[in-house]
N, CA, C and O atoms as a Tinker XYZ file with bonds, in Angstrom:
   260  protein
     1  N    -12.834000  -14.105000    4.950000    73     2
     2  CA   -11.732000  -14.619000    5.752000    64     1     3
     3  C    -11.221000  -13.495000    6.652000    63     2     4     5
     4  O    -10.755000  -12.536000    6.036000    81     3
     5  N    -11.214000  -13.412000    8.092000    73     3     6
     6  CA   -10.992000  -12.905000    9.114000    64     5     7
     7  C     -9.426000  -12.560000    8.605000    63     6     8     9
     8  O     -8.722000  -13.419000    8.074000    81     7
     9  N     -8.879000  -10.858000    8.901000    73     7    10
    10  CA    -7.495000  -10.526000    8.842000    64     9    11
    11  C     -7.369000  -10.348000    7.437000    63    10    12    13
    12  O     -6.281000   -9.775000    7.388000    81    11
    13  N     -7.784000  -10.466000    6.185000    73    11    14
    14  CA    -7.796000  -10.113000    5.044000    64    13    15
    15  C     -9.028000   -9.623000    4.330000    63    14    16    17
    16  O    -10.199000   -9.858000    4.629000    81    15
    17  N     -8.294000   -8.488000    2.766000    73    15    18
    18  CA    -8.999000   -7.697000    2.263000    64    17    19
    19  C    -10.061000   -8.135000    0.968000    63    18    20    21
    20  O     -9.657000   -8.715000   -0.039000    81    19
    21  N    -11.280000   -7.799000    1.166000    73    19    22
    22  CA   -11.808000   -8.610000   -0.010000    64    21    23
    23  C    -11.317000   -7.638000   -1.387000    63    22    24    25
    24  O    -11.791000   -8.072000   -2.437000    81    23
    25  N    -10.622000   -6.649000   -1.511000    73    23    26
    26  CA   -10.192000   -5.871000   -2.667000    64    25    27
    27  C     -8.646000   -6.517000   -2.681000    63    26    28    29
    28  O     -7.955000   -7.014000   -1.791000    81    27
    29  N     -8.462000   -6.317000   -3.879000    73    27    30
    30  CA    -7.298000   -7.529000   -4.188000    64    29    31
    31  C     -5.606000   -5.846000   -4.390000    63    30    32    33
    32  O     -5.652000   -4.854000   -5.117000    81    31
    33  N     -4.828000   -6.138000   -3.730000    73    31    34
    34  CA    -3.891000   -4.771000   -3.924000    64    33    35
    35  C     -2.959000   -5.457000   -4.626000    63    34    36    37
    36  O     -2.716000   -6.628000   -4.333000    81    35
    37  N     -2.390000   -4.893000   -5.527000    73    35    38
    38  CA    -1.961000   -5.039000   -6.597000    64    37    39
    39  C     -0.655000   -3.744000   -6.869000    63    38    40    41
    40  O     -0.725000   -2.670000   -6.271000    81    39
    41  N      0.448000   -4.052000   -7.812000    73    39    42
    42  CA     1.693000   -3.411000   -7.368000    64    41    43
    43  C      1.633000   -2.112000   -8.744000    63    42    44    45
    44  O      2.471000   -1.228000   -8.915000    81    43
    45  N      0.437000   -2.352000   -9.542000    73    43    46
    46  CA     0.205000   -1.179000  -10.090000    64    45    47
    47  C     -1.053000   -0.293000   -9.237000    63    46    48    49
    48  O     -1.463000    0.754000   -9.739000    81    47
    49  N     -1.340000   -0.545000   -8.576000    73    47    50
    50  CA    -1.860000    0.155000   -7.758000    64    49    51
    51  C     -1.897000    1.344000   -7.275000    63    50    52    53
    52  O     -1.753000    1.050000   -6.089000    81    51
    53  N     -2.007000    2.820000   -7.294000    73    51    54
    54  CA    -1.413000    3.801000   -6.729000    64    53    55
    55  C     -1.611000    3.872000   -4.963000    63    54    56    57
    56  O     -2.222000    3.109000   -4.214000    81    55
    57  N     -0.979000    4.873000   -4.732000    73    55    58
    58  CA    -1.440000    4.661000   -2.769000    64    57    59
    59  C     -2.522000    4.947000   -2.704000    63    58    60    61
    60  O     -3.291000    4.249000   -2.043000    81    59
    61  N     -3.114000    6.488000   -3.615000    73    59    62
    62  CA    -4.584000    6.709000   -2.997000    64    61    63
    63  C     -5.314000    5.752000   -3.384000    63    62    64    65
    64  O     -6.227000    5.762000   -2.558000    81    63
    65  N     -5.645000    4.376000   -4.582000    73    63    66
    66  CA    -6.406000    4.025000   -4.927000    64    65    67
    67  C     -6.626000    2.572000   -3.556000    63    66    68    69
    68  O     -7.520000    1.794000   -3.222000    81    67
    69  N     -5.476000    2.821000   -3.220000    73    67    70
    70  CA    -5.617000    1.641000   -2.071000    64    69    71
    71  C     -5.838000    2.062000   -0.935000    63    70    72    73
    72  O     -6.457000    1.407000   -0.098000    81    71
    73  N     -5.506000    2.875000   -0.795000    73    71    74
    74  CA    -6.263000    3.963000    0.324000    64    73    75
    75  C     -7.545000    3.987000    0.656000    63    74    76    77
    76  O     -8.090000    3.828000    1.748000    81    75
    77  N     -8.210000    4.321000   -0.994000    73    75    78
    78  CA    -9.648000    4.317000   -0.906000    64    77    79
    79  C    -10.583000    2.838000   -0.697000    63    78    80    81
    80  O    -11.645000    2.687000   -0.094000    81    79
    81  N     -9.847000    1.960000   -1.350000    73    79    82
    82  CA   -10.104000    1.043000   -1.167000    64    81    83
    83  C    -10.199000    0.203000    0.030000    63    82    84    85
    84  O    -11.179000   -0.487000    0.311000    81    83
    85  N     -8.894000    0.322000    0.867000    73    83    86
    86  CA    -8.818000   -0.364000    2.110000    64    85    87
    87  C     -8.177000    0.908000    3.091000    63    86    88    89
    88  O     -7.154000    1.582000    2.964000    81    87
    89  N     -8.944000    0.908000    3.818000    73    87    90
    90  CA    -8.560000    2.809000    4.446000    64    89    91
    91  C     -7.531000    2.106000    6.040000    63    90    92    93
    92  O     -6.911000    2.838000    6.812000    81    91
    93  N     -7.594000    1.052000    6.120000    73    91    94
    94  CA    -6.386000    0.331000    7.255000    64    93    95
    95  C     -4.886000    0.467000    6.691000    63    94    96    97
    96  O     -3.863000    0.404000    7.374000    81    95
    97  N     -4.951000    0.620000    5.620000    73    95    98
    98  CA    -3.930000    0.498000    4.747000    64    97    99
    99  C     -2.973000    1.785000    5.078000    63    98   100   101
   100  O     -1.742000    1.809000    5.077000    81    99
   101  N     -3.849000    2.802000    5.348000    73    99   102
   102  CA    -3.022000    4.125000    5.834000    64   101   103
   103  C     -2.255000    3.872000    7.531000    63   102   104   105
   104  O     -1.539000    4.633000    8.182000    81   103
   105  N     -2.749000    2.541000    7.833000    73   103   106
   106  CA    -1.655000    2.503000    9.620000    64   105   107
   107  C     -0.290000    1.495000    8.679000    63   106   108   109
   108  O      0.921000    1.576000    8.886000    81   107
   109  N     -0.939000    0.673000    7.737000    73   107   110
   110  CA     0.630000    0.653000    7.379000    64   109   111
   111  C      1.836000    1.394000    6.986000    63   110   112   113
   112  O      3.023000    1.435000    7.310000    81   111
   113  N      0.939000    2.036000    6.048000    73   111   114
   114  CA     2.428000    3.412000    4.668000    64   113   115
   115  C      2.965000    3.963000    6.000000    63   114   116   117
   116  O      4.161000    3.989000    6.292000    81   115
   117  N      1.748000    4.493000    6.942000    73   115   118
   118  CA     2.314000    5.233000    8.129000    64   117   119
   119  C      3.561000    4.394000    8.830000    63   118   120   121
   120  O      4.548000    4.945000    9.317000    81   119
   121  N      3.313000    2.804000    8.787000    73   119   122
   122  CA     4.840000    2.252000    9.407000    64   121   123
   123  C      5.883000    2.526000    9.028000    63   122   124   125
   124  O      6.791000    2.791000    9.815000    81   123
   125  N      6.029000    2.535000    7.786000    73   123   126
   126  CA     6.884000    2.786000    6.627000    64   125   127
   127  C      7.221000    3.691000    5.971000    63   126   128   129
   128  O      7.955000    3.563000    4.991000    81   127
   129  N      6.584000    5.178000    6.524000    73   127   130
   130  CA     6.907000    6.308000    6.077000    64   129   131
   131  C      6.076000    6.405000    4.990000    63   130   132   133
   132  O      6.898000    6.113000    4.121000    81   131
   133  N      5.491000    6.516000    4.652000    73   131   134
   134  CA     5.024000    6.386000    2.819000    64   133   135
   135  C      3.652000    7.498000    3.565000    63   134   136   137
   136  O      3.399000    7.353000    4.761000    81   135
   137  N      3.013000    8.358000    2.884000    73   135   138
   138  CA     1.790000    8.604000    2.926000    64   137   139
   139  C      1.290000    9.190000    1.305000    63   138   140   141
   140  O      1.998000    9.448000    0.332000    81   139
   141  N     -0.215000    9.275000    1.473000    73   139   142
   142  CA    -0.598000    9.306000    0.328000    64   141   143
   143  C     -0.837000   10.763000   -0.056000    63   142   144   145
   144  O     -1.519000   10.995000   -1.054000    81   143
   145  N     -0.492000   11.431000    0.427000    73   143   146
   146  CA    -0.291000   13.446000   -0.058000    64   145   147
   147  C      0.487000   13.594000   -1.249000    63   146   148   149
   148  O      0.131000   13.873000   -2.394000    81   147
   149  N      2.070000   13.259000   -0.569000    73   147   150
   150  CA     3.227000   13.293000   -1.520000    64   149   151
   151  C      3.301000   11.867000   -2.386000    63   150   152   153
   152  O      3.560000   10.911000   -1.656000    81   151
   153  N      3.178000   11.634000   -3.370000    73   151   154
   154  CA     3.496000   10.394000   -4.242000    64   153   155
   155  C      2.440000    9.643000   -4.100000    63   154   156   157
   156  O      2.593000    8.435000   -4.282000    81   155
   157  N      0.905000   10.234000   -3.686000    73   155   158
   158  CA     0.186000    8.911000   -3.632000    64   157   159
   159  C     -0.716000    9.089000   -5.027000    63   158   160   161
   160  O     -1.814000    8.535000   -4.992000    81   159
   161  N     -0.470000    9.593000   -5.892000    73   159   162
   162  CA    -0.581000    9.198000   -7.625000    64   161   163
   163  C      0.492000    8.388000   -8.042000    63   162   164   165
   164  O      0.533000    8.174000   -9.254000    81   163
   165  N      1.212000    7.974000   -7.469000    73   163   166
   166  CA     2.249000    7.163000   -7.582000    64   165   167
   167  C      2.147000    5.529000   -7.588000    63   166   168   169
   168  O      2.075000    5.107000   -6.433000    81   167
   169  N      2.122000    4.486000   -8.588000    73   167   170
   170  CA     1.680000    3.361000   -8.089000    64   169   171
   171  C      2.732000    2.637000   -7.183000    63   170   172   173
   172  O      3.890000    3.052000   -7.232000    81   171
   173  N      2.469000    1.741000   -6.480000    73   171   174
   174  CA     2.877000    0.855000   -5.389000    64   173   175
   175  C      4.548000    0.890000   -5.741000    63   174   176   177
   176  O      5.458000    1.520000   -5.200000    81   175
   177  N      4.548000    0.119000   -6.665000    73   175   178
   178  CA     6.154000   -0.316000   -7.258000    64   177   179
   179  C      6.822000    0.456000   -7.766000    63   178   180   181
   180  O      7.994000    0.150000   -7.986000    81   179
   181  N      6.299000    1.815000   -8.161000    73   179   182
   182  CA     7.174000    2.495000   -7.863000    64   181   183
   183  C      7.723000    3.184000   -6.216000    63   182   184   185
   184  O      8.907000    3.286000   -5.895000    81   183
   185  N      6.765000    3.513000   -5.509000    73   183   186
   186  CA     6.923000    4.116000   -4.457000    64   185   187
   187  C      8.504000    3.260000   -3.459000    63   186   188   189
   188  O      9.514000    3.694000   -2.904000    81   187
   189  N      7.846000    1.788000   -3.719000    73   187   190
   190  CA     8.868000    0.710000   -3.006000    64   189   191
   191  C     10.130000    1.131000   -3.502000    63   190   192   193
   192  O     10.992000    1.598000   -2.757000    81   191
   193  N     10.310000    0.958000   -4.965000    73   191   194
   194  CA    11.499000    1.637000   -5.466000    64   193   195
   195  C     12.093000    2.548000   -5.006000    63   194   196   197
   196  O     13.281000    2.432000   -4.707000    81   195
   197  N     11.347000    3.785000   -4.821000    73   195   198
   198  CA    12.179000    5.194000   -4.375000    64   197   199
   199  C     12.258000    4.878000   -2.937000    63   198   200   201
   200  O     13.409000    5.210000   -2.655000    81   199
   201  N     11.713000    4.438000   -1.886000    73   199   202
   202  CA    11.659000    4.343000   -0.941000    64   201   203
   203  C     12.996000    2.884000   -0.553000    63   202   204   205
   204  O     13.218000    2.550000    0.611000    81   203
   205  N     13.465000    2.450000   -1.337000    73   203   206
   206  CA    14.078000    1.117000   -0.923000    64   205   207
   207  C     13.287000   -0.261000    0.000000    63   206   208   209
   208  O     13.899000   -1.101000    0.660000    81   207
   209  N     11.734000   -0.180000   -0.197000    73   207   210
   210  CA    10.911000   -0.981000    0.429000    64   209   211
   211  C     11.240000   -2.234000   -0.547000    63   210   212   213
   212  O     11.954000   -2.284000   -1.548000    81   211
   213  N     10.316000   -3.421000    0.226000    73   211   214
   214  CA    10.559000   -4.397000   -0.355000    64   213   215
   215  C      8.839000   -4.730000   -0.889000    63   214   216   217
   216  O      7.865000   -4.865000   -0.149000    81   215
   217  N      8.872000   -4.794000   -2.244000    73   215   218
   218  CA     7.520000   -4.616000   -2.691000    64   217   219
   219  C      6.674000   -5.689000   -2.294000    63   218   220   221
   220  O      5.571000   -5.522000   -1.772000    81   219
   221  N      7.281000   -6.978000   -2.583000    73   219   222
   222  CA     6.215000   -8.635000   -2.222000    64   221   223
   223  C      6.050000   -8.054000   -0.683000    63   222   224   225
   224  O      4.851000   -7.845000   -0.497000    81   223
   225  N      6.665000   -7.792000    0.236000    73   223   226
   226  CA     6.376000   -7.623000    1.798000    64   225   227
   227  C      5.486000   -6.492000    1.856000    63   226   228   229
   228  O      4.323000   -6.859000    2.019000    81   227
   229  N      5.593000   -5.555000    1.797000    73   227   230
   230  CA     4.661000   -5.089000    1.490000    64   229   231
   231  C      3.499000   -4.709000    0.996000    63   230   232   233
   232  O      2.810000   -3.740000    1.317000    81   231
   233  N      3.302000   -5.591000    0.129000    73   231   234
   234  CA     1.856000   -6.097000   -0.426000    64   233   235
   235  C      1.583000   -7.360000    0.425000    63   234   236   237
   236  O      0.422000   -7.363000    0.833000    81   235
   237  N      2.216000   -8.298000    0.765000    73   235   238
   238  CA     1.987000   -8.616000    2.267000    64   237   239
   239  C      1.034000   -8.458000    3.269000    63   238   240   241
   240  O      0.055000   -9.044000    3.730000    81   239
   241  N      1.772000   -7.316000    3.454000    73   239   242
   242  CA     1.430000   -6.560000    4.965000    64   241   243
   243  C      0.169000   -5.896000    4.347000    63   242   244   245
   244  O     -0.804000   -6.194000    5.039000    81   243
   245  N     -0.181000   -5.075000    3.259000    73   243   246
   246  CA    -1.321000   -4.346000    2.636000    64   245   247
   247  C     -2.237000   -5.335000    2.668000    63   246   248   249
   248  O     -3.314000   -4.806000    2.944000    81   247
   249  N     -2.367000   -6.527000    2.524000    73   247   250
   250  CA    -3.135000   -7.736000    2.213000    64   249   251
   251  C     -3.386000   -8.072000    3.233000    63   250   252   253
   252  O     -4.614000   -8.139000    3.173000    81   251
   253  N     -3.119000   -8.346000    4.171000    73   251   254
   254  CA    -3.479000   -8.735000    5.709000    64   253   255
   255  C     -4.213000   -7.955000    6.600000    63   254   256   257
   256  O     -4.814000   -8.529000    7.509000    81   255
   257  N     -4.275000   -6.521000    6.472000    73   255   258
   258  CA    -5.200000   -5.371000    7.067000    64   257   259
   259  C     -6.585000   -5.373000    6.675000    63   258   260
   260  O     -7.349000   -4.508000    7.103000    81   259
């Protein structure tokens, strides 16, 4: 399906593992400030947390790249 990822992202997820997985994924965090240097052993739901992101939208937006 055109516009989506055949790897499924998931909110235990860390950044690098989605990173590696879907490497488009780095023009999003980049929208959002997030990159995967600092905190990207960090999984998803947490990051949203410290960051005040909104986790469902953002897995969203990760899912659509």
């Amino acid at each position: 399906m055109p516009g989506t990822t055949e790897t499924t992202i998931t909110a235990t997820m860390t950044l690098n593992e989605i990173s590696l997985s879907v490497p488009r994924a780095l023009e999003v965090f980049a929208r959002h400030g997030l990159d995967s240097c600092c905190g990207g052993a960090s999984p998803l739901a947490l990051v949203c947390e410290r960051h005040g992101l909104d986790l469902e939208a953002l897995l969203a937006e990760l899912r659509a790249v």
